[in-house]
C-alpha positions in Angstrom: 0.5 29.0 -20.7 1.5 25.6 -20.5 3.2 23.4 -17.7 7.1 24.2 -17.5 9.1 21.4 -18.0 11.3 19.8 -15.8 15.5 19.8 -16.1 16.6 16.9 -15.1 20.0 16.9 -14.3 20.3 14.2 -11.5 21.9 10.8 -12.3 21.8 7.5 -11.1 24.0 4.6 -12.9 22.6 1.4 -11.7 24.0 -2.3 -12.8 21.6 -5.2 -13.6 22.1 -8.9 -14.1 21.7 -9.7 -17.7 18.1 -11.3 -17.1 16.4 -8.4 -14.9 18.3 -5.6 -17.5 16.6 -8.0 -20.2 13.1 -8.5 -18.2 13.2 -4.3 -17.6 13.8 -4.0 -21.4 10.4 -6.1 -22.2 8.4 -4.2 -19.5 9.4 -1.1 -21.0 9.0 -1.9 -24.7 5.3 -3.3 -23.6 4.6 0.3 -22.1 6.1 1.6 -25.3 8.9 3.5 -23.4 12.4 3.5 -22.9 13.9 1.6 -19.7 14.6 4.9 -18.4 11.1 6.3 -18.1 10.0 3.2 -17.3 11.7 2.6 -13.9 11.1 6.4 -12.9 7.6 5.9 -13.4 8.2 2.8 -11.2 9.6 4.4 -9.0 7.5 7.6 -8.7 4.6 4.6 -7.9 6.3 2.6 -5.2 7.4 6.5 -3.4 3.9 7.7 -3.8 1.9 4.3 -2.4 4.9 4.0 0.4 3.7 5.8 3.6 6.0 8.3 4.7 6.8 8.2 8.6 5.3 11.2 10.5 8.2 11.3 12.8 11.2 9.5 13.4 13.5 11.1 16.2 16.2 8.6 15.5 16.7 5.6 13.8 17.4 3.5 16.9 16.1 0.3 16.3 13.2 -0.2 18.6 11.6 3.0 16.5 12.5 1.6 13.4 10.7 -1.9 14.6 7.7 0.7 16.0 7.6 2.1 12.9 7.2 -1.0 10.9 4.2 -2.5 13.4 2.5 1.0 12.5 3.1 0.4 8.4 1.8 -3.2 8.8 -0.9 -1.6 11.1 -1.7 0.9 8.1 -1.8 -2.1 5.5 -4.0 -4.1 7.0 -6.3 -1.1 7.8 -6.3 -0.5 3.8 -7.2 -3.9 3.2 -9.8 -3.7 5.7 -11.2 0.0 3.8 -11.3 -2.4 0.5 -13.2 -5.6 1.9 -15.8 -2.5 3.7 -16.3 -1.0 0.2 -17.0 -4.2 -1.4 -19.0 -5.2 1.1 -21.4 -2.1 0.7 -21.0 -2.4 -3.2 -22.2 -5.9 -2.9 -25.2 -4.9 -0.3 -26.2 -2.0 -3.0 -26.1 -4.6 -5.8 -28.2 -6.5 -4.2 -30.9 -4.1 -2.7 -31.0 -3.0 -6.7 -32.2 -6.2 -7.9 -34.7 -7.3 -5.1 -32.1 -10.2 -3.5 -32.1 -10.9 -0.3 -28.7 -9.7 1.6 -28.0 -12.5 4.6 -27.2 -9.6 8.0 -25.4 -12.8 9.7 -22.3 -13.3 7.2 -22.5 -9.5 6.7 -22.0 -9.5 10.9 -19.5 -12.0 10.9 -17.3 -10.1 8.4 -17.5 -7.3 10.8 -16.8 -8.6 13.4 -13.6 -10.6 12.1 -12.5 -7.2 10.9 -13.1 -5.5 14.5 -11.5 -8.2 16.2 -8.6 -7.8 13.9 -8.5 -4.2 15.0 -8.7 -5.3 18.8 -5.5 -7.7 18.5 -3.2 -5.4 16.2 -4.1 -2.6 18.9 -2.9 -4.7 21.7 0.3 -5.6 19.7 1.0 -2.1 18.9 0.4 -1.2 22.6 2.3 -3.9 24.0 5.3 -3.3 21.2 5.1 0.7 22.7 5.5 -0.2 26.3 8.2 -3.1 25.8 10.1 -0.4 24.0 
């Protein structure tokens, strides 16, 4: 059996300025699709890599300013999963072909990333009690 399709029945209308309709039309023609798909796909991506907020009892505005420490907070923290990943990639690499790996920039890189951790934890902290 195959997958079911979808009905789609929902519409937006949205209005562009001639040169965004125009550079939406040459971003879709370069993905050999219509404009149509293209922005739902472009919009499926940004709603899928946006976080989505655990909770939010109201939308007051100190939890709306909480709320967008802890989605910085969660940014840098992805960043910080990407620089440790190439970091061990690069230590692999190395180990493979016999080079020497130098333990003091691989400690200072640590470190700069720990003490990165330390300051945007007392931010967050000191955001949550002034709030």
């Amino acid at each position: 059996m195959g997958k079911s399709k979808q009905i789609k029945n929902n519409r937006i209308t949205l209005r562009f300025i001639n040169d965004l309709f125009d550079e939406i039309a040459v971003q879709a023609e370069a993905c050999n699709s219509t404009a149509t798909v293209y922005l739902q796909n472009l919009i499926d991506r940004v709603l899928r890599s946006t976080p989505t907020p655990l909770t939010l009892v109201t939308h007051r505005d100190r939890d709306l300013e909480l709320y967008r420490a802890y989605l910085l907070w969660h940014q840098e923290l992805r960043s910080q999963g990407n620089n440790l990943n190439q970091i061990t990639k690069a230590i692999h690499a190395a180990n493979l072909d016999d080079r020497m790996v130098d333990p003091t920039n691989c400690l200072r890189v640590l470190s700069s990333i720990a003490k990165a951790n330390q300051e945007i934890a007392a931010a967050i902290a000191k955001l949550e009690q002034s709030l």
